[in-house]
N, C-alpha and C positions, 0 to 999 in steps of 0.2 A: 557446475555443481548440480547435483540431482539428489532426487530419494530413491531409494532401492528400485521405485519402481518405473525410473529415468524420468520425472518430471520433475523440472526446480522447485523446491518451495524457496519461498521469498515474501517480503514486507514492500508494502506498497505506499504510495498515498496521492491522492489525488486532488484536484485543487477542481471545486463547483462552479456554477456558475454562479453564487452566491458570496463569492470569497473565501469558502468555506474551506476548512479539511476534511479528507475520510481518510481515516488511517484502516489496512485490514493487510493480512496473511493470509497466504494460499498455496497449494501444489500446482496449481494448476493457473498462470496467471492470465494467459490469454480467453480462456471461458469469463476467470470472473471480471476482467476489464469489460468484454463484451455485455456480460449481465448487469453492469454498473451503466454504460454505455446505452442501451437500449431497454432502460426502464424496468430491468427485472428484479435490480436490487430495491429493498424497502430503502431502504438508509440514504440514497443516494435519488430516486424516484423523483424528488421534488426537487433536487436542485440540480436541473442536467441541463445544459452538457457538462460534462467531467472531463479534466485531463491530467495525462500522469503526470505528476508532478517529479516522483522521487520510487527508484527499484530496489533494493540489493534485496543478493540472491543467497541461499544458506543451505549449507547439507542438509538438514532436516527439518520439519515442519514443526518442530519443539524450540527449537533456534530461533525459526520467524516469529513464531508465534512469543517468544520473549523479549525480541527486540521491537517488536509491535505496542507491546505493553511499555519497556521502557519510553518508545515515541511517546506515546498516550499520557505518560505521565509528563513528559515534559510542558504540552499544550501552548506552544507560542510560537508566533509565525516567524519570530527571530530564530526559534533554534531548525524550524523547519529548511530555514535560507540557511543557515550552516551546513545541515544537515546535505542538502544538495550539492554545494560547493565542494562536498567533499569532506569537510573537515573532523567529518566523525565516521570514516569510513576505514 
């Protein structure tokens, strides 16, 4: 899947070194892993290393960006483990 302009957007989420979640969307997901990765993100700076946790990929960056928001609402590490397994894929 891609956007017009041949990069995927897609919804991410990453698990901290903190136990934590980031949840975020992008076109471009190898830049912003690496800027989470290497201390460029604010959001994620303090609590590194980061690792992917959870990808899927969407025609459009309006698509990720609303299933980002659905994530976000959900906020619990139970449905983040479903979430991975597949079960809402």
């Amino acid at each position: 899947m891609s956007t017009e302009s041949g990069v995927m957007a897609c919804t991410y989420i990453l698990v901290c070194s903190d136990n934590t979640y980031y949840v975020g969307s992008t076109v471009d997901f190898p830049r912003r892993l690496h800027e989470h990765q290497t201390g460029q993100s604010k959001s994620t700076r303090l609590r590194l290393p980061v690792e992917v946790f959870f990808v899927k990929e969407f025609d459009t960056l309006k698509d990720a960006r609303a299933f980002e928001a659905f994530i976000k609402r959900q906020r619990n590490k139970e449905f983040y483990n479903k979430l991975k397994s597949g079960a809402f894929v």
